[in-house]
Backbone as JSON, one array per atom type, in Angstrom:
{
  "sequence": "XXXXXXXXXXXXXXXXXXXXXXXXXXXXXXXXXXXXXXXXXXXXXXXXXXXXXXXXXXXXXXXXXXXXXXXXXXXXXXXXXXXXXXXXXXXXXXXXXXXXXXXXXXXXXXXXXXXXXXXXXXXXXXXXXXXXXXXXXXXXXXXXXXXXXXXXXXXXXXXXXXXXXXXXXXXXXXXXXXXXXXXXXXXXXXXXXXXXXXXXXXXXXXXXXXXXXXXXXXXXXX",
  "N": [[202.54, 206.13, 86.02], [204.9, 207.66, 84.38], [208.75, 207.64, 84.76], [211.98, 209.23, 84.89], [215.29, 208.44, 84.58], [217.59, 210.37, 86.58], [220.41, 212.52, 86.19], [223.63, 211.75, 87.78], [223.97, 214.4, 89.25], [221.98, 217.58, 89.67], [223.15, 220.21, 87.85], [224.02, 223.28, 88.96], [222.35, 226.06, 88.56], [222.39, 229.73, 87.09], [222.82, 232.4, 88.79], [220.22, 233.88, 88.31], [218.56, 232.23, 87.96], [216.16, 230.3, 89.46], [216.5, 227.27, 91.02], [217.92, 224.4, 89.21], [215.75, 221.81, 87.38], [214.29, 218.4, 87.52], [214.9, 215.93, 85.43], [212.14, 215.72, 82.76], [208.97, 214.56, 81.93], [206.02, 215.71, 80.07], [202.6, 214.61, 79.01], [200.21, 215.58, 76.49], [197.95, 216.59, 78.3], [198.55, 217.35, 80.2], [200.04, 219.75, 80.47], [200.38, 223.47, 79.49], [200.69, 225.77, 77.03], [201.89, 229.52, 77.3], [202.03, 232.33, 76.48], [204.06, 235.99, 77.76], [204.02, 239.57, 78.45], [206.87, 242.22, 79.26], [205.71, 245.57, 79.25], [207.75, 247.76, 78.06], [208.11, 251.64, 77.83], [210.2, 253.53, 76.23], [210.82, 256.19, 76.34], [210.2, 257.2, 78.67], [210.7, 255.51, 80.08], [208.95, 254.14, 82.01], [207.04, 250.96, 83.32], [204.35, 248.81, 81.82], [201.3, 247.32, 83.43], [199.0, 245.47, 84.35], [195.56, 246.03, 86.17], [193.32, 245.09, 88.01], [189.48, 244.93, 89.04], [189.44, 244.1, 91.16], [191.56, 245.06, 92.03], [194.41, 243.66, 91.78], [197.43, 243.41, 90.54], [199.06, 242.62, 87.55], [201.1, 241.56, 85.21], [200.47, 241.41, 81.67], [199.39, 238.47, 79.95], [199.04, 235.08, 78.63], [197.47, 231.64, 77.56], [198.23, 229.81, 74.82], [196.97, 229.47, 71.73], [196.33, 227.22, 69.48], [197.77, 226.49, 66.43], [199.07, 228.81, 67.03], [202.12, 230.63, 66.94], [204.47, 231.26, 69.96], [205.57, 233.82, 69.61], [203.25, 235.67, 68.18], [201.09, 234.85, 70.31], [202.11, 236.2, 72.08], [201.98, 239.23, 71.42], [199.57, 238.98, 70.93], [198.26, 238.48, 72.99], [198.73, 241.16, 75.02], [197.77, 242.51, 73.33], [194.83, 242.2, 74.2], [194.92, 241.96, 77.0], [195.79, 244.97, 77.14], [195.42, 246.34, 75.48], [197.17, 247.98, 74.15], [198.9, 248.02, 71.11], [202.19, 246.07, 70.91], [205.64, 246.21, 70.07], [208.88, 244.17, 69.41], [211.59, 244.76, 71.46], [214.65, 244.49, 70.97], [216.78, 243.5, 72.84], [220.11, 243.27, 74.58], [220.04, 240.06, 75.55], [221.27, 237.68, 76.31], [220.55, 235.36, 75.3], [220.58, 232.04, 74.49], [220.36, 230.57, 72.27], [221.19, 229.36, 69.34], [223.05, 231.51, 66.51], [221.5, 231.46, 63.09], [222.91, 233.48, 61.41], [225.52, 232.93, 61.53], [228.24, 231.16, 60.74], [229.09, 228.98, 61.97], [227.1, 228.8, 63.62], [227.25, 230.12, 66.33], [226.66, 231.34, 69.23], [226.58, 234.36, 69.6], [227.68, 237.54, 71.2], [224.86, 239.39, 70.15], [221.66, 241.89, 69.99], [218.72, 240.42, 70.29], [215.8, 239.87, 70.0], [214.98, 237.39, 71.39], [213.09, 235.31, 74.11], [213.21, 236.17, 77.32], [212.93, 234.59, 80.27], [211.51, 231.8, 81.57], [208.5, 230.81, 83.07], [207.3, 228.58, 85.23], [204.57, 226.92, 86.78], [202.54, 224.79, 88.64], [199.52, 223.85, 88.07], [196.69, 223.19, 90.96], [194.6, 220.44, 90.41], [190.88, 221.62, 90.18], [191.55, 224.5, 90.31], [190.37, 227.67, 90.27], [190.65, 228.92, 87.66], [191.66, 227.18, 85.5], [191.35, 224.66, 86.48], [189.34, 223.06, 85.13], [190.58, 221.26, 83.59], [191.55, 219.61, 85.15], [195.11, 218.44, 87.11], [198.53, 220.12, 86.08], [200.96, 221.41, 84.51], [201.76, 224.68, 83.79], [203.56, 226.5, 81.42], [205.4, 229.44, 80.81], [206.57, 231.73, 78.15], [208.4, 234.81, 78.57], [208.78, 237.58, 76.85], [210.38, 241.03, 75.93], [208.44, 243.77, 75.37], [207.73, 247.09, 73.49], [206.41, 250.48, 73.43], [205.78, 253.34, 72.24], [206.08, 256.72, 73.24], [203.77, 258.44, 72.26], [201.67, 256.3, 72.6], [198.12, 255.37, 72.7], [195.99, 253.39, 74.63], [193.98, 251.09, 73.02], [190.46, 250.73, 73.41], [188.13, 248.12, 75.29], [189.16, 245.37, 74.02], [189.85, 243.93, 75.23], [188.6, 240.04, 76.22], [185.44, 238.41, 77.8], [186.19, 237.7, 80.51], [188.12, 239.62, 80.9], [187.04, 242.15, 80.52], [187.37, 244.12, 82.77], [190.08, 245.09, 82.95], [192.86, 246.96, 83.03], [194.97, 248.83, 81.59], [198.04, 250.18, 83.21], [200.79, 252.57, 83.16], [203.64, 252.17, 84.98], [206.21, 253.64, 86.85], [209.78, 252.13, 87.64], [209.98, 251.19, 89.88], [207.26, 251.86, 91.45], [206.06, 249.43, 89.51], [207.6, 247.24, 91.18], [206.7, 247.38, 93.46], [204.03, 247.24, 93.41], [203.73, 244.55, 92.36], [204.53, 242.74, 94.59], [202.94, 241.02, 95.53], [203.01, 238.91, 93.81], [205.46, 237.03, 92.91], [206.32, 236.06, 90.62], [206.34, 237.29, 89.09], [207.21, 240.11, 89.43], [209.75, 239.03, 89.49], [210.33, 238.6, 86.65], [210.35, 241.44, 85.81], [212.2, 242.55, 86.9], [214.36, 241.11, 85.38], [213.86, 242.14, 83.13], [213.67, 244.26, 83.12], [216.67, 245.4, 84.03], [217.92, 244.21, 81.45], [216.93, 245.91, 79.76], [218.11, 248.38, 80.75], [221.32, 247.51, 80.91], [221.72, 247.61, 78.36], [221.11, 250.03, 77.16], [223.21, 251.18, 78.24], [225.35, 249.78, 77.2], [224.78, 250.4, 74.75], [225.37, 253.01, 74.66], [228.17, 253.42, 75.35], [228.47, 253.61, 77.6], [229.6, 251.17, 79.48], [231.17, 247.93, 78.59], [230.59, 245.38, 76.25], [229.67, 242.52, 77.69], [231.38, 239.11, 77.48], [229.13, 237.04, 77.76], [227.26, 238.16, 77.17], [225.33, 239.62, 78.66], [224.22, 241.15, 81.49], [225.79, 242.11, 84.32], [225.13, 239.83, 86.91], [224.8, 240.39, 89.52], [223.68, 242.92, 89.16], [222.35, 245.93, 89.74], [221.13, 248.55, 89.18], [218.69, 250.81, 88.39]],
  "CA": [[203.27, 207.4, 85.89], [206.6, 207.99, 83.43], [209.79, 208.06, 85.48], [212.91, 209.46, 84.19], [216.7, 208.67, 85.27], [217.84, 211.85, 86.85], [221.37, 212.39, 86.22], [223.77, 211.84, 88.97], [223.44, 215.67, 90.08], [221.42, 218.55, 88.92], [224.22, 221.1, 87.75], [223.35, 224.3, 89.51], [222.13, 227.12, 87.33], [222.93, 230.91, 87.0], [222.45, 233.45, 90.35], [219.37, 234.53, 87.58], [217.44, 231.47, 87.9], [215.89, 229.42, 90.52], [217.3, 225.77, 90.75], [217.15, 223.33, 88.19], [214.34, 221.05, 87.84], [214.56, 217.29, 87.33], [214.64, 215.64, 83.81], [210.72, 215.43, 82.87], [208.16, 214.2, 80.64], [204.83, 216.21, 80.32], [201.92, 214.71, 77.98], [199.72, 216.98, 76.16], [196.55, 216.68, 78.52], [199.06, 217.73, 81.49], [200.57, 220.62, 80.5], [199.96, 224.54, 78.47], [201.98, 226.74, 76.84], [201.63, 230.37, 77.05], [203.73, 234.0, 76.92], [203.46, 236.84, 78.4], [205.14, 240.17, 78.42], [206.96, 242.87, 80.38], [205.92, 246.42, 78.0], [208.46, 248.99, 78.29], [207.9, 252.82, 77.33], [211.6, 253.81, 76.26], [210.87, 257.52, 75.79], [209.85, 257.82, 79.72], [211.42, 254.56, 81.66], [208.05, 253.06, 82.79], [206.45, 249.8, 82.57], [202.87, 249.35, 81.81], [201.42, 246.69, 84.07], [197.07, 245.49, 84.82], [195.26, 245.62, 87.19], [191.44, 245.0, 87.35], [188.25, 245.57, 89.74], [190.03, 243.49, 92.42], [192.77, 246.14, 92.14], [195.83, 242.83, 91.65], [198.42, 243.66, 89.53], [200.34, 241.64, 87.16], [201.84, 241.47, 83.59], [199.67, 240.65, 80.33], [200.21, 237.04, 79.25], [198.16, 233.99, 78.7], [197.27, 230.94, 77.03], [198.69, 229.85, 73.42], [195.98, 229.0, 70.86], [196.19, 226.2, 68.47], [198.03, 227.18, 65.79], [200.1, 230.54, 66.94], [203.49, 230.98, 67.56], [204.91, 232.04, 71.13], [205.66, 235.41, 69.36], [202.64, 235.38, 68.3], [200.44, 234.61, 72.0], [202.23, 237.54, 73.2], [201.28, 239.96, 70.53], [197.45, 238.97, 70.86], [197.72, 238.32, 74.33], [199.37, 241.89, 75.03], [196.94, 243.63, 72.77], [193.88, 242.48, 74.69], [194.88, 242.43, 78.03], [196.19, 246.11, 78.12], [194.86, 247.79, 74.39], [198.8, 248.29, 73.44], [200.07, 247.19, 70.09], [203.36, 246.29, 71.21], [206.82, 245.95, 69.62], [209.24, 243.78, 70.21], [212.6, 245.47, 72.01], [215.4, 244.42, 70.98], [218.06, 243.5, 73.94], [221.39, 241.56, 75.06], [219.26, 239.01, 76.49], [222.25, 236.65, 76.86], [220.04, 234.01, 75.03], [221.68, 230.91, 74.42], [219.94, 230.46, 71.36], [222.4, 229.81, 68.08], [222.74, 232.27, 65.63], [221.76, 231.18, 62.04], [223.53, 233.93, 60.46], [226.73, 232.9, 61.73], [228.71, 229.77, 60.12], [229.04, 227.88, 63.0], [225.46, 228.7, 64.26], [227.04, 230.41, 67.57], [225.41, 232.58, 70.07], [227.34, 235.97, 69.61], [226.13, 238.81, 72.37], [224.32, 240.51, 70.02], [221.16, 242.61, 70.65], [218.0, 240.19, 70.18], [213.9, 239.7, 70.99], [214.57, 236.02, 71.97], [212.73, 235.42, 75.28], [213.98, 236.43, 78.4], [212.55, 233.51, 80.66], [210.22, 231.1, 81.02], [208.59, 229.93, 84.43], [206.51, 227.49, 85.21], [203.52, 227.1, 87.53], [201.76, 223.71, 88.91], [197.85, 224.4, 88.65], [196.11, 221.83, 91.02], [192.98, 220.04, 90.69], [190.01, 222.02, 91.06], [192.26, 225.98, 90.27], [189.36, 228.55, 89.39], [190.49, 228.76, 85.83], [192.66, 225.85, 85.3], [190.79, 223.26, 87.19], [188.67, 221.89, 84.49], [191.68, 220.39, 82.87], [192.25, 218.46, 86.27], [196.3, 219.4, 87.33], [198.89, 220.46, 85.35], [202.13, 222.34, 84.31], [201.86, 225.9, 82.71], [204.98, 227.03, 81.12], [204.89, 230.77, 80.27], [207.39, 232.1, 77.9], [208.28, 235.68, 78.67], [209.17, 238.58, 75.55], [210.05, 242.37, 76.24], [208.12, 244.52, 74.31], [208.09, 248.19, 73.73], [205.64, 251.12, 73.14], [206.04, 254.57, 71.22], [205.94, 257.51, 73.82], [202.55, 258.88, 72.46], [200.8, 255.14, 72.51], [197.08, 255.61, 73.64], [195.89, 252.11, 74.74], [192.63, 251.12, 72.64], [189.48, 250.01, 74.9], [187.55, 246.93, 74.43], [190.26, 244.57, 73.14], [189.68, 241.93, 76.09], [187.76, 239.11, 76.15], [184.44, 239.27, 78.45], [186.58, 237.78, 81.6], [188.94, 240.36, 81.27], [186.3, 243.43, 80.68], [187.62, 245.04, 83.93], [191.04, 245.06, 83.01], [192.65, 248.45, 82.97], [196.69, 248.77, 81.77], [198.67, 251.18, 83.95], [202.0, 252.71, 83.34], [204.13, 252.41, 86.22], [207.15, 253.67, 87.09], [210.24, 250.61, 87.73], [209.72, 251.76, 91.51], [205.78, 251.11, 91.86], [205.99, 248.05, 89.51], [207.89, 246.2, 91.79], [205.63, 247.56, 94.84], [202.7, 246.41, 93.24], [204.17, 243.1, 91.86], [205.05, 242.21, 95.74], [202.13, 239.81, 95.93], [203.46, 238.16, 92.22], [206.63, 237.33, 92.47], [207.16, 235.86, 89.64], [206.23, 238.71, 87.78], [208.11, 241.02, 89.78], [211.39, 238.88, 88.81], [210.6, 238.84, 84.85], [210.37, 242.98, 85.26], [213.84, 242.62, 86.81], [215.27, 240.92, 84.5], [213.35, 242.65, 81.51], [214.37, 246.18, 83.15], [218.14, 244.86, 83.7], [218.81, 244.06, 80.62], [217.02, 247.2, 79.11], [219.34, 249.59, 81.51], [222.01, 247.14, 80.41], [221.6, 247.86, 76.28], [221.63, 251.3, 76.89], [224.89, 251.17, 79.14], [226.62, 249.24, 76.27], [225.19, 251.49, 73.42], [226.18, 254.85, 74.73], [229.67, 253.31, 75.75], [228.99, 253.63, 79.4], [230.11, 249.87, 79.77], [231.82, 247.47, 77.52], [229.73, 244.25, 76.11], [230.28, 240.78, 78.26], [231.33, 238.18, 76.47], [227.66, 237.08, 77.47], [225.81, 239.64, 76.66], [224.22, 239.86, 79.71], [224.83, 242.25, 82.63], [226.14, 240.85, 85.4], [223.62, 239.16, 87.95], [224.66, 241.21, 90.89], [223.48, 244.47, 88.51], [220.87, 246.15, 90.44], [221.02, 249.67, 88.52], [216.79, 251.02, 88.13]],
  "C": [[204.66, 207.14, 85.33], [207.72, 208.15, 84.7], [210.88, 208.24, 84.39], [213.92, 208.92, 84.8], [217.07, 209.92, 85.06], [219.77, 211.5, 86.6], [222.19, 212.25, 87.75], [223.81, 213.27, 89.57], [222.91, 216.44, 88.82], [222.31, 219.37, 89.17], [223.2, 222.65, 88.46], [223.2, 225.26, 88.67], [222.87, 228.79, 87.73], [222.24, 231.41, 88.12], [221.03, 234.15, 89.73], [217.98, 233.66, 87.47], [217.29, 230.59, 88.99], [216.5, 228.32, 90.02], [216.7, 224.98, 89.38], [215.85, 222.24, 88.5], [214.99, 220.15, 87.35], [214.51, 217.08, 85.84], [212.74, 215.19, 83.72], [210.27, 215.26, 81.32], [206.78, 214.92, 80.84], [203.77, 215.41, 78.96], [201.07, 215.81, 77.61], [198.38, 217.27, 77.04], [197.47, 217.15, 79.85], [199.8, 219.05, 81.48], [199.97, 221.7, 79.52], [201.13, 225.24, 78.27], [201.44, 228.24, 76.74], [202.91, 231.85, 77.4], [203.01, 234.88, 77.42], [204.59, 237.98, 78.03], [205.73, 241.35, 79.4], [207.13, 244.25, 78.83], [206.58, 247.63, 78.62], [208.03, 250.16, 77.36], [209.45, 253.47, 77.36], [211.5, 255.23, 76.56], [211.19, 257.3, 77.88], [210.41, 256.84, 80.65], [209.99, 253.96, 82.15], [207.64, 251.82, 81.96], [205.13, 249.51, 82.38], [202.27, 247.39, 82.89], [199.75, 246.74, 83.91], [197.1, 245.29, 85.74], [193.43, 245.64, 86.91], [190.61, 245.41, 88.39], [188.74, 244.98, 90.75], [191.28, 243.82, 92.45], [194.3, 245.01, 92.46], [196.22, 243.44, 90.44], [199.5, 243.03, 89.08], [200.2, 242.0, 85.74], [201.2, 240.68, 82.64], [200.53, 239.48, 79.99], [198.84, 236.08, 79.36], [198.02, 232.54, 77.34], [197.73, 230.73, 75.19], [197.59, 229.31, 72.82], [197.09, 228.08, 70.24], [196.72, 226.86, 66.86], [199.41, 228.55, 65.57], [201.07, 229.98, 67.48], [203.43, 231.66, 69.23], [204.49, 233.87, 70.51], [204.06, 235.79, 69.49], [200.95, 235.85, 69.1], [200.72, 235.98, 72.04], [201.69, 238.45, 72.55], [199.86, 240.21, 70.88], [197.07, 239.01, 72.45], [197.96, 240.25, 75.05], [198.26, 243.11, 74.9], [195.64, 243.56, 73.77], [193.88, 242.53, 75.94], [195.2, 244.47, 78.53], [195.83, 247.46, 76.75], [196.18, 247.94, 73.61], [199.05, 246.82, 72.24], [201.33, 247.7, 70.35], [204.15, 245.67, 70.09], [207.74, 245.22, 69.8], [210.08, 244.5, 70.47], [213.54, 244.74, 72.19], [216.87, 244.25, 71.76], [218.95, 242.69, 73.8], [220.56, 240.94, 75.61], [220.43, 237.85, 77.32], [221.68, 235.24, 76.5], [221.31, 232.92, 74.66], [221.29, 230.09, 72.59], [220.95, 230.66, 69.87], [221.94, 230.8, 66.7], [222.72, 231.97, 63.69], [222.86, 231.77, 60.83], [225.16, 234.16, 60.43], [227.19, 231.32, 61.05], [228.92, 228.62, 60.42], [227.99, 227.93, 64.21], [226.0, 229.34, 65.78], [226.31, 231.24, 68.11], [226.37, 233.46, 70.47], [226.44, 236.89, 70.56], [225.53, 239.78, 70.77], [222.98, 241.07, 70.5], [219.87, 241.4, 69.9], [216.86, 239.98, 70.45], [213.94, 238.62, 70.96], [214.14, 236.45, 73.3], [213.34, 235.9, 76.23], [214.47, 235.32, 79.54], [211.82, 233.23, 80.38], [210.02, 230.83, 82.65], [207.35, 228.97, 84.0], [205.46, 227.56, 86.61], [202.59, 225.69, 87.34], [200.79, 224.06, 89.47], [197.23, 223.08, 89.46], [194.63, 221.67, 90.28], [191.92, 220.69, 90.9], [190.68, 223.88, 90.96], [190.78, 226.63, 89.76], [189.21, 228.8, 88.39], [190.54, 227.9, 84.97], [192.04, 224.55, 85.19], [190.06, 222.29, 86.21], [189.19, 220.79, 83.68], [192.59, 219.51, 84.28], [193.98, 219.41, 86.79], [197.11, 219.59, 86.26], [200.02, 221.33, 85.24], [202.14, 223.45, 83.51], [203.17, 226.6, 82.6], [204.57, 228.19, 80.62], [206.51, 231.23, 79.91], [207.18, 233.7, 78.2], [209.04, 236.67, 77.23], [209.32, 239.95, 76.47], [209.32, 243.2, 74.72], [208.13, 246.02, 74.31], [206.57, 249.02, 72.94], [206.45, 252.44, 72.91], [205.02, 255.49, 72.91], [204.28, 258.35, 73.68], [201.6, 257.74, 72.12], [199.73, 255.69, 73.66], [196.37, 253.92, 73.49], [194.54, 251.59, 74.12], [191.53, 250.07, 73.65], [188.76, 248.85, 74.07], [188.05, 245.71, 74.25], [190.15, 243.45, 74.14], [188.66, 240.91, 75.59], [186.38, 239.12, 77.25], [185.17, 238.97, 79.93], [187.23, 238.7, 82.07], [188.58, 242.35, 80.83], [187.31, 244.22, 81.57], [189.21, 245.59, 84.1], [191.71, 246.66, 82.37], [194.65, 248.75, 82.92], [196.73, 250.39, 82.51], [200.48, 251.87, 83.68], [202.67, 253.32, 84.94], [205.66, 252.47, 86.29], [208.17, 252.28, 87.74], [209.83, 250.93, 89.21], [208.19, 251.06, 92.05], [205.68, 249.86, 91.19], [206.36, 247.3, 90.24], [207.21, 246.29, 93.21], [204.96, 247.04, 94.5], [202.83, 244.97, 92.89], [204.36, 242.5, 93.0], [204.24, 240.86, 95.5], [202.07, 238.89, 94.62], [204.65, 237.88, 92.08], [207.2, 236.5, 91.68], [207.65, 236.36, 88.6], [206.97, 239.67, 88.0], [209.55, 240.74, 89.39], [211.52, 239.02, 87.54], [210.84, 240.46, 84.92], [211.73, 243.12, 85.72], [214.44, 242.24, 85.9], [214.72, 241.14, 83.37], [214.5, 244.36, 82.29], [216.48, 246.4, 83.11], [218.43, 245.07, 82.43], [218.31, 245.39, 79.48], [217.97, 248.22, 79.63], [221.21, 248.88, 81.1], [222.54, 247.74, 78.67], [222.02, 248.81, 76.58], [222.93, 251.94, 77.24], [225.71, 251.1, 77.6], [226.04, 249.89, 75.19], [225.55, 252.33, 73.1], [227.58, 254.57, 75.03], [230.03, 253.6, 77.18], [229.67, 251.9, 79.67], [230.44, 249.23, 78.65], [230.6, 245.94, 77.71], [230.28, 243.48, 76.64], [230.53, 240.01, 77.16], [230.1, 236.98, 76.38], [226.78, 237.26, 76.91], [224.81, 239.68, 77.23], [224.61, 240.58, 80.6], [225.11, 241.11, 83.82], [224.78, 240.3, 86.39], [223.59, 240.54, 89.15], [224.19, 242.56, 90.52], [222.28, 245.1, 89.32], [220.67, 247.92, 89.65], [219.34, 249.56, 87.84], [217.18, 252.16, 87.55]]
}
């Protein structure tokens, strides 16, 4: 097994993210990459969310093919878990990501569809889906995306595991009820819905832009 030298401390991260993780090495037979997304309906404020014949509820995302982009995944993944061709939506994210079209490549707040997060998830040995690839690290990038007020969701579009799968728009209120038993999913819709109630703050001139360009952490405004 690979060991790394860990620095002498892990710097603590933002009130937005769980702790840091160690310095790591993953090969390619130990780890996946996949996105997922959180789809907002601007017109009306809800989020659209699945749930299937075993009535759980969580947020379209999955596996990256060979080949595709993140963007991409989510797109395809998006379309067949829930029927919605989505958009992306445009926010302060507060990425950290440099900006090419600046001269010194910085990261200006402006309004962009870089990710939001990313988490991570250790499948063991033996997982019902997972398992045949032994254990493993799944990294899942997250995107916000957006839908057009008269979007009707087209049927079909899964794959045959995910037949039963049935998108829902849900108010921010019941998403995070139903997300209880997900909470990892329930934190990406926070911090997707944040920083959408954020944008709109700082485009109507209810609030002034951070020099972030992120809302504050302690923001709890639904």
């Amino acid at each position: 097994m690979i060991t790394l030298q860990d620095p002498p401390s892990i710097d603590q991260l933002s009130e937005r993210s769980t702790p840091a993780v160690p310095n790591s090495v993953f090969h390619a037979t130990d780890f996946l990459l996949g996105a997922g997304a959180v789809i907002i309906q601007p017109a009306t404020g809800k989020v659209v969310l699945v749930t299937d014949k075993r009535e759980r509820w969580f947020l379209p995302k999955g596996r990256k093919d060979k080949g595709e982009s993140l963007e991409q995944t989510v797109l395809r993944e998006a379309y067949e878990e829930t029927g919605y061709r989505i958009q992306f939506l445009p926010l302060y994210t507060g990425s950290l990501a440099p900006d090419p079209r600046l001269p010194s490549k910085e990261s200006l707040p402006v309004k962009d569809t870089e990710p939001i997060a990313v988490t991570t998830f250790n499948w063991p040995e033996g997982h019902p889906h997972l398992g045949r690839f032994g254990g493993g690290e799944y990294f899942t990038t997250w995107f916000v995306g957006q839908i057009a007020e008269d979007a009707v969701p087209d049927t079909g579009t899964g794959t045959p595991s995910e037949a039963s799968f049935v998108a829902r728009l849900c108010t921010i209120e019941e998403a995070l009820e139903r997300l209880k038993p997900r909470e990892a999913h329930r934190r990406i819709v926070e911090i997707a819905w944040k920083a959408w109630r954020y944008t709109l703050d700082v485009d109507s001139g209810r609030v002034p832009l951070s020099a972030r360009g992120v809302p504050p952490a302690s923001c709890t405004r639904a």
